[in-house]
C-alpha positions in Angstrom: 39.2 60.1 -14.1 41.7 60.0 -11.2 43.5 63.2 -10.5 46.7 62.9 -9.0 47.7 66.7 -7.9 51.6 67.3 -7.9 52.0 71.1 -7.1 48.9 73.3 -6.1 50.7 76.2 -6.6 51.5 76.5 -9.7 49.0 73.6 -10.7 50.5 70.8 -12.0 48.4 67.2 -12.6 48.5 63.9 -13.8 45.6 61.2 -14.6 45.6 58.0 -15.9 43.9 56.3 -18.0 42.7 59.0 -20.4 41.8 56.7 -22.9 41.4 52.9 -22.4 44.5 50.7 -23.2 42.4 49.3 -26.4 42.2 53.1 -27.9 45.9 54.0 -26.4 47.7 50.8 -27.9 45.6 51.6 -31.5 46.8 55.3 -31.0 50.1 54.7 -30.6 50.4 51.9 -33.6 48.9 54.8 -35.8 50.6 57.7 -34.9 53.9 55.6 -35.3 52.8 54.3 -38.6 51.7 57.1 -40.2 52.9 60.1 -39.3 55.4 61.7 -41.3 58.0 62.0 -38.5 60.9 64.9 -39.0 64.6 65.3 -37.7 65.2 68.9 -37.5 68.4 70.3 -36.9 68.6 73.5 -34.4 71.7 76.3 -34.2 73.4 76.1 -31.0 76.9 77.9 -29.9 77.0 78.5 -34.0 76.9 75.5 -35.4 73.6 72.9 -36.8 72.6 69.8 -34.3 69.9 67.4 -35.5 67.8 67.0 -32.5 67.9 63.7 -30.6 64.0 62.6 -31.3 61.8 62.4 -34.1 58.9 65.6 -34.2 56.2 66.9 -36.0 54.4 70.7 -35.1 50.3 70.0 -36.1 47.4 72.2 -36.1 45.4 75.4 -37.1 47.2 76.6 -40.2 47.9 79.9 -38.5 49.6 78.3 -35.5 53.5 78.9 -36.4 55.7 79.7 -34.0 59.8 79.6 -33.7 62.1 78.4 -32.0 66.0 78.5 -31.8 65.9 80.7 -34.7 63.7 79.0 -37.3 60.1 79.1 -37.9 57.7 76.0 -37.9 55.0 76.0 -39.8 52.3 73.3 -39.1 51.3 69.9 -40.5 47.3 70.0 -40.5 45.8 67.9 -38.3 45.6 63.9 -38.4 42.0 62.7 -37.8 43.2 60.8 -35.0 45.4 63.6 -33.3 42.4 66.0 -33.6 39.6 63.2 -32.4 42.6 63.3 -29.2 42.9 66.7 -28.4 38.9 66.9 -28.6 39.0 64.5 -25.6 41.7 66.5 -24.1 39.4 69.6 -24.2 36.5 67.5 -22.7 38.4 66.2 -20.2 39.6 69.8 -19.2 36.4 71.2 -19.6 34.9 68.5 -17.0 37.8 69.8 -14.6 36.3 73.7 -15.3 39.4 74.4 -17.6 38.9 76.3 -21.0 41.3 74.8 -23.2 40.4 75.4 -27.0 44.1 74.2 -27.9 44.9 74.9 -31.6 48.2 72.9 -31.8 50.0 70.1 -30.4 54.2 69.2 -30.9 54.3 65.5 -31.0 57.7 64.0 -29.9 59.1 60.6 -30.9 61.7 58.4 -28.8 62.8 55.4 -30.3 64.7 54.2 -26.9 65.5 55.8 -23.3 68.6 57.0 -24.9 66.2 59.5 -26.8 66.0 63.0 -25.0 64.7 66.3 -24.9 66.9 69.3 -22.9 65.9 71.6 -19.9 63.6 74.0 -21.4 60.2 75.9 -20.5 57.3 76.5 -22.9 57.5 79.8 -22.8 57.9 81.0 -26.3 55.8 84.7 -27.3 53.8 83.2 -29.4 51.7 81.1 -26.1 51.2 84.1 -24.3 52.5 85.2 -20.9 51.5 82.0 -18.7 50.6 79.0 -21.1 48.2 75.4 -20.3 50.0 73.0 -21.8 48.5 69.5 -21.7 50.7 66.3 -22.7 49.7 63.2 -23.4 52.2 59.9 -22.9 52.0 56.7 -25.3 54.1 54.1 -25.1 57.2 53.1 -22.8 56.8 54.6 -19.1 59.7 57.7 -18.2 59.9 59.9 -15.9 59.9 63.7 -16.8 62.4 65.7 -14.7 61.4 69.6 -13.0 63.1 72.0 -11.2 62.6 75.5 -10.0 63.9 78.1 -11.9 65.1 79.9 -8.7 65.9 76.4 -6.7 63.2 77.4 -4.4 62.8 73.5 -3.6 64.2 70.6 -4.4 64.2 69.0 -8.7 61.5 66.4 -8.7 60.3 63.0 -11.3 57.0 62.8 -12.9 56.7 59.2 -13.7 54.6 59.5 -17.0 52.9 56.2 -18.0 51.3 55.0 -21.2 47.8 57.0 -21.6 48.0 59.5 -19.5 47.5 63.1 -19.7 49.8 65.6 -17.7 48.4 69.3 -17.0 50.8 72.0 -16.7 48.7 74.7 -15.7 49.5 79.0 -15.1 52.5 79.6 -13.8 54.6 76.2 -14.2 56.4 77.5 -17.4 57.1 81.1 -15.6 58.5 79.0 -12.6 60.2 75.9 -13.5 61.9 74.0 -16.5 61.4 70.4 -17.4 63.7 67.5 -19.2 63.2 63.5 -20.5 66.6 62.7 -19.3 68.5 59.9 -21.1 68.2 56.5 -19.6 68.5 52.9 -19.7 64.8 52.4 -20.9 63.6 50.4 -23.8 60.2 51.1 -25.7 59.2 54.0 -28.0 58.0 56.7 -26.7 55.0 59.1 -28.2 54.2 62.1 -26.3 51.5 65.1 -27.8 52.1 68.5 -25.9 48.5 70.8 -26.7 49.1 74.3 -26.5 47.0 76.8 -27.7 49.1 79.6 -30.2 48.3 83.1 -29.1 50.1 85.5 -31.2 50.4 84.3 -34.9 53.4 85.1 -36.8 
């Protein structure tokens, strides 16, 4: 596959196609289909927000973690989300990365008005610097980064359908990343792999 390197230092990737089209577009169908997609709400300045996407937390059943203040507890894996981060860990382990990911949070946008806030993955429970590899279905956006300590300009990653973004050591410690509202239409599926550390 075709490895498009976006920082060297700390490593962050992109290829595309990780699938096929065939296998992404039948991916996509089922994981919109038949997943049982969740609204949480989260606590912020005191008071309950639903988020503004559709989630679900899957994997090993020892792979909780929390955030904002409550714990999630996984959904065991679908056949076809665990077939797909089996290719992610080949595909890594052709690029000399170890992965052995134990968990993936899949995110739903029904539009480009959908969003997810500046954050890092940095929570305990991943360990001190996390891999974290995401996977894009559907309708093309662009994820937003910027340095933590404005070291360099913010940047775009334009993420199309089937492809797999590596953030490797280091990018959670040093920047923070956003899917920015925007005129956009298409749903949107993305899989974030991580691998839980620390069990709670």
């Amino acid at each position: 596959m075709p490895i498009e390197i976006l920082l060297a230092d700390p490593p962050l990737w992109l290829t595309a196609p990780l699938l096929g089209e065939p296998d992404a577009n039948a991916l996509l169908a089922t994981l919109d289909d038949q997943l049982a997609w969740q609204r949480p709400t989260l606590r912020l300045y005191g008071r309950e927000h639903p988020i503004p996407r559709h989630q679900v937390w899957m994997g090993a059943p020892e792979a909780s973690y929390r955030y904002s203040g409550r714990d999630f507890l996984p959904e065991p894996w679908h056949p076809a989300v665990a077939d797909l981060r089996d290719r992610v860990n080949s595909a890594l382990a052709v690029a000399g990365i170890d992965a052995h990911f134990n968990s993936v949070l899949l995110n739903r946008y029904a539009s480009g008005e959908e969003r997810m806030g500046w954050h890092s993955d940095d929570e305990p429970e991943l360990g001190a610097d996390p891999l974290i590899a995401a996977v894009s279905l559907g309708a093309e956006r662009p994820l937003r980064f910027r340095w933590k300590h404005r070291e360099a300009p913010a940047f775009n990653v334009w993420l199309p359908h089937d492809s797999l973004l590596v953030m490797g050591p280091g990018v959670q410690r040093r920047l923070q990343h956003a899917l920015l509202p925007r005129r956009l239409p298409g749903v949107r599926i993305s899989l974030t792999f991580r691998r839980v550390m620390s069990p709670r």
